[in-house]
DSSP file (Angstrom, degrees, kcal/mol; ACC not computed):
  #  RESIDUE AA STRUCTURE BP1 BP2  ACC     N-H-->O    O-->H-N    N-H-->O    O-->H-N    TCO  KAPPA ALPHA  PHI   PSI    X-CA   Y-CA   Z-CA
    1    1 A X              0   0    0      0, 0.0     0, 0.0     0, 0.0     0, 0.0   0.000 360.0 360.0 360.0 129.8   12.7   35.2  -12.0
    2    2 A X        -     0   0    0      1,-0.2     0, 0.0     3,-0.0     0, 0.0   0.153 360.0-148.5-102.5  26.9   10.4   35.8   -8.8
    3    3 A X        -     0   0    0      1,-0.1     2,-0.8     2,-0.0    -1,-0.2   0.131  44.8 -31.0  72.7-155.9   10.7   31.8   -7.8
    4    4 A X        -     0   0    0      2,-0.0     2,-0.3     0, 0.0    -1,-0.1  -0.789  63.8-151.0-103.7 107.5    8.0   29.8   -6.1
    5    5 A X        -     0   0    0     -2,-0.8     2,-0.3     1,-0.0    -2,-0.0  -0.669  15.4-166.4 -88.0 161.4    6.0   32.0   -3.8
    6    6 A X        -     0   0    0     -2,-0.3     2,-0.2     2,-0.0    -2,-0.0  -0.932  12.3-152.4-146.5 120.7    4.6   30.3   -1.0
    7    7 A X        -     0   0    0     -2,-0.3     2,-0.8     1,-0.1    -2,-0.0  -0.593  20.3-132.4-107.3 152.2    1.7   31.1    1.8
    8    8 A X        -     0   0    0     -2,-0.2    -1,-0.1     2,-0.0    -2,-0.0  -0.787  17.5-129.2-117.3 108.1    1.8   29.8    4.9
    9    9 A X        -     0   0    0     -2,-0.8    -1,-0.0     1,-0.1     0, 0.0   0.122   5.3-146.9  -6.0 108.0   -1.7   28.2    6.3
   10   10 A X  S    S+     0   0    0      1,-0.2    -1,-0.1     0, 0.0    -2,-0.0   0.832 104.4  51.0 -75.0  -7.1   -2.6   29.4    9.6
   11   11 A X  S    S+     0   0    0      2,-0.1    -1,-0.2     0, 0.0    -2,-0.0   0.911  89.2 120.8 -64.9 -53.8   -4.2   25.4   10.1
   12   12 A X        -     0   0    0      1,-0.1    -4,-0.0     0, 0.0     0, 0.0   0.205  69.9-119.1 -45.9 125.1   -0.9   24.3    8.9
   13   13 A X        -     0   0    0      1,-0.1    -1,-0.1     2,-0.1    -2,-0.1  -0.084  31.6-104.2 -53.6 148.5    1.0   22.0   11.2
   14   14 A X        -     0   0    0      1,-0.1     3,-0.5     3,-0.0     6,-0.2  -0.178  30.5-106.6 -53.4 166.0    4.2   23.1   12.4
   15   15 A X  S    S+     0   0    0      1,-0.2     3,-0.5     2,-0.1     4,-0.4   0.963 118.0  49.0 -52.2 -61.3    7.5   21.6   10.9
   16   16 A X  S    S+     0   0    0      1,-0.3    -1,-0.2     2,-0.1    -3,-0.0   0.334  78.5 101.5 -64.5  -9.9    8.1   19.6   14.3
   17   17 A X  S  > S-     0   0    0     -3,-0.5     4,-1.1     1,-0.1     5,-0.4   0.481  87.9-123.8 -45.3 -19.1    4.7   18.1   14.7
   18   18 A X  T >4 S-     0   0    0     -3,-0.5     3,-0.9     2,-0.1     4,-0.1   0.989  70.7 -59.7  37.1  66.2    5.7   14.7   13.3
   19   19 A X  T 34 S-     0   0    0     -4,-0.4     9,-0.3     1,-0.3    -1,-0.1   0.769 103.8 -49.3  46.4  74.2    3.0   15.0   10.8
   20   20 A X  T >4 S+     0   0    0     -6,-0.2     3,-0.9     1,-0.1    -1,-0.3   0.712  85.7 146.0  22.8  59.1    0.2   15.4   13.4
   21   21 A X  T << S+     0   0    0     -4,-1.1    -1,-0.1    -3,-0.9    -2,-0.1   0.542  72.7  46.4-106.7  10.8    0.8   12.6   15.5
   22   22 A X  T 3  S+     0   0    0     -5,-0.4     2,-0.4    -4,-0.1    -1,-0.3  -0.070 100.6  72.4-121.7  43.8   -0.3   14.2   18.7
   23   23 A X  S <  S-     0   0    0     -3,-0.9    -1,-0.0     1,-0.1     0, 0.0  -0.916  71.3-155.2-147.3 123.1   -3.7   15.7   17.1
   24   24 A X  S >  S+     0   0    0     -2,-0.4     3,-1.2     1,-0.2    -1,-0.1   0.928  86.9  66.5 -75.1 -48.2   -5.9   12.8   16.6
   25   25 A X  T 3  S+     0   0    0      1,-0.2    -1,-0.2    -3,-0.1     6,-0.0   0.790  94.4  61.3 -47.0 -23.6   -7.9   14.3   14.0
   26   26 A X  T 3  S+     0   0    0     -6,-0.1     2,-1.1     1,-0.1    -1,-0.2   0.063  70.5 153.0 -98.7  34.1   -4.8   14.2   11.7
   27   27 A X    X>  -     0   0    0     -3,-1.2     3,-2.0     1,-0.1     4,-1.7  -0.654  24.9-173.2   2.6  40.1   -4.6   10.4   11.9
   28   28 A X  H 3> S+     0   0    0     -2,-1.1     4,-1.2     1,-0.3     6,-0.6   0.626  89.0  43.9 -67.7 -22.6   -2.8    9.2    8.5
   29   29 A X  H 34 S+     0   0    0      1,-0.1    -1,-0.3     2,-0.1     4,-0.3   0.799 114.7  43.2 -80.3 -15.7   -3.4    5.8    9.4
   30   30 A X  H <4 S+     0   0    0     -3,-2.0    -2,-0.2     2,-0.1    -1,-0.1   0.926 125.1  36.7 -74.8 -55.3   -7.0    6.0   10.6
   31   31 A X  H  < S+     0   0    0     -4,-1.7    -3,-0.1     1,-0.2    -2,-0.1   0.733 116.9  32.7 -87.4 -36.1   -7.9    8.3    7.6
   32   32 A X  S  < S-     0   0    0     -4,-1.2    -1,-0.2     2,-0.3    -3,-0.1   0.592 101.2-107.7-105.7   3.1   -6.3    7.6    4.2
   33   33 A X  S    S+     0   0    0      1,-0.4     2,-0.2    -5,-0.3    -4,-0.1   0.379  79.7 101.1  78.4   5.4   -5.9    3.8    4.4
   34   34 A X        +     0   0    0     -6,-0.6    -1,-0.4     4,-0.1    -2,-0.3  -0.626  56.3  24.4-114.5 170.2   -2.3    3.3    4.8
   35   35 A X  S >  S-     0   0    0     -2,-0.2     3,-5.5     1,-0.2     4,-0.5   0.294 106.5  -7.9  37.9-165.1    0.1    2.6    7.6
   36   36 A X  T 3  S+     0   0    0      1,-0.3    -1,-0.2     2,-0.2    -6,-0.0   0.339 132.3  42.6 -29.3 -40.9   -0.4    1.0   10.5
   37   37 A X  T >> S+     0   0    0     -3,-0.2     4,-0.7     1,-0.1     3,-0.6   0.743 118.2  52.0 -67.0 -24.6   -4.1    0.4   10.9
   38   38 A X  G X4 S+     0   0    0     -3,-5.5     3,-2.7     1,-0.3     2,-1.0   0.994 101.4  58.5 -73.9 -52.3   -4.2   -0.7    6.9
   39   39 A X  G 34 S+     0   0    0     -4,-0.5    -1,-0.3     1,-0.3    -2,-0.1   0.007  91.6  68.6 -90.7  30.8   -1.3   -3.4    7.0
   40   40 A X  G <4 S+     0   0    0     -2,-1.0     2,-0.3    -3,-0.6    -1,-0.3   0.588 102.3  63.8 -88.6 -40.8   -3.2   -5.7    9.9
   41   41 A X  S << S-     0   0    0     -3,-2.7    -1,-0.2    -4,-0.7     0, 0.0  -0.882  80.6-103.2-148.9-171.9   -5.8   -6.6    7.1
   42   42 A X        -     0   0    0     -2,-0.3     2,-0.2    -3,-0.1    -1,-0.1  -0.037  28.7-164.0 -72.3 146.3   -6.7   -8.1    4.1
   43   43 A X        -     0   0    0      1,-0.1     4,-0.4    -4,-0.0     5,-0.1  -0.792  29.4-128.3 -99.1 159.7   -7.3   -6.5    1.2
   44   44 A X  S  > S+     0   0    0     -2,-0.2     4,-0.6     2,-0.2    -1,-0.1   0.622 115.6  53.4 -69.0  -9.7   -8.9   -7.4   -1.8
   45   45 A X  T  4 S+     0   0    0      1,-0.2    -1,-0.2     2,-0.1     4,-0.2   0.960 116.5  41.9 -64.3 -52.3   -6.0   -6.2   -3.8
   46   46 A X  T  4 S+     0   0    0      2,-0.2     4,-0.4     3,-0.1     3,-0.3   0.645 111.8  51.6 -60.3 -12.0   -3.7   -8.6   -1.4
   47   47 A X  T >> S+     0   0    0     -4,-0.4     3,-3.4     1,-0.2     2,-1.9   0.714 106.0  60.8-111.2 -79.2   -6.0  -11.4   -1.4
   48   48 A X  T 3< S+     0   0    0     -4,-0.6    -2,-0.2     1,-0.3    -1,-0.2   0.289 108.4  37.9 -39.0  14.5   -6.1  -11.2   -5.4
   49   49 A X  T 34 S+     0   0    0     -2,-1.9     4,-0.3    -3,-0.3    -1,-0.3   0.080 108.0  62.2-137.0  13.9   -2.4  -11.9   -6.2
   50   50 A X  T <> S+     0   0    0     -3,-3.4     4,-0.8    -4,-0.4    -2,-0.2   0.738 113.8  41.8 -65.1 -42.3   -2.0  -14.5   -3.4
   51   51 A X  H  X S+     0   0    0     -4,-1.1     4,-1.9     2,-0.2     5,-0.3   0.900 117.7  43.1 -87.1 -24.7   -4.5  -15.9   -5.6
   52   52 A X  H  > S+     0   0    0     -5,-0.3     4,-2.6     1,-0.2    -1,-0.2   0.951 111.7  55.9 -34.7 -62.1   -2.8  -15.0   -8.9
   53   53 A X  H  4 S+     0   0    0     -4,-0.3     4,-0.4     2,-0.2    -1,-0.2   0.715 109.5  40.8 -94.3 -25.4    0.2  -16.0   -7.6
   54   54 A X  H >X S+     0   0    0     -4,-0.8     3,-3.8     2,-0.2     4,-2.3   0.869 114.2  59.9 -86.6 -62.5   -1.0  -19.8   -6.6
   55   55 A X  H 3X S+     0   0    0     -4,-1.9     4,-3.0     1,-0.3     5,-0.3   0.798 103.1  46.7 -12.1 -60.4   -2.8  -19.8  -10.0
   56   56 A X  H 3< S+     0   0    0     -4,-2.6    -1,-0.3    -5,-0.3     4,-0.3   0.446 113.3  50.7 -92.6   3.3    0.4  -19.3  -11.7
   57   57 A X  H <> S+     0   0    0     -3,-3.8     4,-4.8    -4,-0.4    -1,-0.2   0.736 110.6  47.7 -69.1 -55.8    2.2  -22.2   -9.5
   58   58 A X  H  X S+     0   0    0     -4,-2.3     4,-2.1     1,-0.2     3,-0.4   0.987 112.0  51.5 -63.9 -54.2   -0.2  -24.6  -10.1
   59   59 A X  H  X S+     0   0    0     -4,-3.0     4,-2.3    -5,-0.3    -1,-0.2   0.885 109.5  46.2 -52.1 -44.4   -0.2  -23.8  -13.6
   60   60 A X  H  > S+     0   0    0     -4,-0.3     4,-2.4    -5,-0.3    -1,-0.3   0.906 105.5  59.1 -52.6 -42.0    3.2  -24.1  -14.0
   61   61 A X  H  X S+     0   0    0     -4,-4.8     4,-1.5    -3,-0.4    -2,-0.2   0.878 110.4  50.2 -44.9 -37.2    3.3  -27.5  -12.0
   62   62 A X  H >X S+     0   0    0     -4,-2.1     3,-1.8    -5,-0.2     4,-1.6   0.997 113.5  42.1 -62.8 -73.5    0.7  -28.6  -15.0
   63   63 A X  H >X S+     0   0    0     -4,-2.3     3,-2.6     1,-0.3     4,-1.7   0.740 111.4  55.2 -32.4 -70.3    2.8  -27.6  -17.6
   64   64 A X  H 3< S+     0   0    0     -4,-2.4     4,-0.4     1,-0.3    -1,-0.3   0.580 110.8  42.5  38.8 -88.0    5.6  -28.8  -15.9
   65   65 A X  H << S+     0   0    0     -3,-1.8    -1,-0.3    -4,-1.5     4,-0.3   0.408 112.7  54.1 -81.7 -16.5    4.2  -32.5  -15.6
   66   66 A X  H <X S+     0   0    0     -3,-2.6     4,-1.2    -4,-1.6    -1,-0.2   0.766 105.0  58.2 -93.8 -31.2    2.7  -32.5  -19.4
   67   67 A X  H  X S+     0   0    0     -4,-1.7     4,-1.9    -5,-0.4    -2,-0.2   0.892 106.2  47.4 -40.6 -59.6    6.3  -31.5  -20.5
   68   68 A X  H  4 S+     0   0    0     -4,-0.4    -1,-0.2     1,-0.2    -2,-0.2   0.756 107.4  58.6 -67.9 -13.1    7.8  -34.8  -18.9
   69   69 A X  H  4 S+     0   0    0     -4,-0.3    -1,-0.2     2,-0.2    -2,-0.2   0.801 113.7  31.8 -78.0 -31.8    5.3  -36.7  -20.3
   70   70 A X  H  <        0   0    0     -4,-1.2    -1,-0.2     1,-0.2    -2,-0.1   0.620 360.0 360.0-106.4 -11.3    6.1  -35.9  -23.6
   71   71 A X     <        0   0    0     -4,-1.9    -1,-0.2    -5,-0.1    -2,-0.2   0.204 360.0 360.0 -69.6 360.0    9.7  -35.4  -23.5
């Protein structure tokens, strides 16, 4: 078995870099849409199962209240 060979980048950050957090151009929050910079605002994913999620209160309150009525 020759195993997993693997070349190593001369771009490629060192192990210790903390995943480029002293090179601004490598910027995971800036650049891919996660972490810190994402989670300050809304998304339309977030903002559509806040409203999902009252939707499916209220509807349950209805049910609810048509349940006692007829029990």
């Amino acid at each position: 078995m020759d195993g997993i060979r693997r070349t190593v980048r001369p771009s490629a950050a060192p192990a210790n870099s903390r995943l480029g957090a002293l090179t601004p151009e490598a910027s995971v929050s800036m650049t891919s849409g996660r972490g810190a910079a994402a989670t300050k605002s809304w998304t339309p994913t977030v903002a559509n199962l806040l409203v999902l999620v009252v939707v499916e209160v209220v509807a349950f309150a209805a049910l609810r209240m048509v349940i006692n009525k007829i029990v």
